[in-house]
C-alpha positions as CSV (number, residue, x, y, z in Angstrom):
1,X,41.1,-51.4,-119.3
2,X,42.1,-52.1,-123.0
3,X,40.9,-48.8,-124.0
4,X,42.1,-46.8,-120.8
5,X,45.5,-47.7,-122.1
6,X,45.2,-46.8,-125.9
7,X,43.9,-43.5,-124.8
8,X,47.1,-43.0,-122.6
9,X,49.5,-43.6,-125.1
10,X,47.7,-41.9,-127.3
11,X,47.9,-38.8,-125.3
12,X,51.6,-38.6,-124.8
13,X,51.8,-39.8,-128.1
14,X,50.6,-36.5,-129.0
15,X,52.2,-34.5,-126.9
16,X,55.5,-35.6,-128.5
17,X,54.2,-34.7,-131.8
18,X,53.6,-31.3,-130.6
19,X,56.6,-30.7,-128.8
20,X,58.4,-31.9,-132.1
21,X,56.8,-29.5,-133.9
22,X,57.6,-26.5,-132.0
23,X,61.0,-27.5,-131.8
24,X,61.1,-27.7,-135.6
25,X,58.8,-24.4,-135.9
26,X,61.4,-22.8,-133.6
27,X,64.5,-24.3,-136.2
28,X,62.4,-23.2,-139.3
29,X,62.1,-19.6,-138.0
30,X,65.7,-19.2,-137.3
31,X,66.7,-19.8,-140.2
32,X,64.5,-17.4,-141.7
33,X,65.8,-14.9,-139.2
34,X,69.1,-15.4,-140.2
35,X,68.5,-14.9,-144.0
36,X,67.2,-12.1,-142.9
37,X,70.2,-10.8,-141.2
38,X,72.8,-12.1,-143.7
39,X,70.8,-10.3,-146.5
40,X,70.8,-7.2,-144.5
41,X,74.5,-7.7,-143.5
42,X,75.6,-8.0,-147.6
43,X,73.1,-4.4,-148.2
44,X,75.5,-2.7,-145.7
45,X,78.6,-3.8,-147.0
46,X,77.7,-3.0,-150.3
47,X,77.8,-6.7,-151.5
48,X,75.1,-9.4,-153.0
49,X,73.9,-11.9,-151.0
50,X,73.1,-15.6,-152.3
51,X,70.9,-17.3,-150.5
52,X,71.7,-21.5,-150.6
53,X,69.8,-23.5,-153.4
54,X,68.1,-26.8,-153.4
55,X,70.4,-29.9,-153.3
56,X,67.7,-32.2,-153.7
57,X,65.1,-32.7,-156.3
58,X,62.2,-35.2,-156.6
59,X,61.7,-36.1,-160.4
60,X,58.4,-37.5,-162.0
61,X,58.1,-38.4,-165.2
62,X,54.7,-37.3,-167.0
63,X,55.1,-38.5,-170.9
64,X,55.2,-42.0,-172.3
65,X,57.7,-43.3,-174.9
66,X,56.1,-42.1,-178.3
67,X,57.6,-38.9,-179.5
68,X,60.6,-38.7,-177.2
69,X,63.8,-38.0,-178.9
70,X,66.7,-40.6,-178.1
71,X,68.7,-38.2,-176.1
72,X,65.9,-37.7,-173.4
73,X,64.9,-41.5,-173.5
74,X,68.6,-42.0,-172.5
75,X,68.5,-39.6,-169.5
76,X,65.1,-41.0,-168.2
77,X,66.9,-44.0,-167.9
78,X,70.0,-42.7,-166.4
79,X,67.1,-41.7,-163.7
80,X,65.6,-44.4,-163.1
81,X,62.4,-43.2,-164.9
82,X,61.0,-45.8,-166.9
83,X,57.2,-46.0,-166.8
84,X,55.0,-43.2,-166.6
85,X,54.5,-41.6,-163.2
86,X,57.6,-42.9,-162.1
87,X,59.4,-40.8,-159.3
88,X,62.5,-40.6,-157.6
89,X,64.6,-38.3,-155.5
90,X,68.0,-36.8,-157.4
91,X,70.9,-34.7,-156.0
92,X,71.0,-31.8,-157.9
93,X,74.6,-31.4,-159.4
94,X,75.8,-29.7,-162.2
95,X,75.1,-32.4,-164.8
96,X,72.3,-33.6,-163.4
97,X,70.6,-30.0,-163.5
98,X,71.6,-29.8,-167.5
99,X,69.7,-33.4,-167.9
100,X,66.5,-31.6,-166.3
């Protein structure tokens, strides 16, 4: 009976996952459409379009201490990077993009 159950759940379980993912397949692919039409759009007008960048970054650190000038020590800190193979997410401003 145990099992029955598990199985059940199981089975609608997945179906939600798959309905979640063509609704985000759908979301993906509209957006992609509509680069498509906004780049088009900017070629007719004669104008340059810019498609939006990245606003988030996810940081790892690869090097130790030894042979790392103060400067960069100072901004691994300022990130939160302070053992090897440390990572963590960063919003990527101005200043934040010079420090990588």
């Amino acid at each position: 009976k145990q099992w029955y159950q598990r199985r059940v759940r199981g089975a609608a379980r997945r179906k939600e996952i798959v309905k979640k993912t063509a609704k985000n397949y759908k979301q993906y692919e509209a957006a992609d459409i509509e680069e498509i039409r906004l780049n088009r759009e900017a070629k007719a007008n004669g104008t340059y379009y810019v498609p939006a960048e990245a606003s988030l970054a996810f940081v790892i650190r690869l090097r130790g201490v030894n042979n790392i000038p103060p400067k960069h020590r100072k901004i691994m800190k300022l990130m939160r990077l302070n053992q090897i193979y440390n990572g963590c997410f960063i919003k990527l401003y101005k200043a934040s993009k010079e420090m990588l």
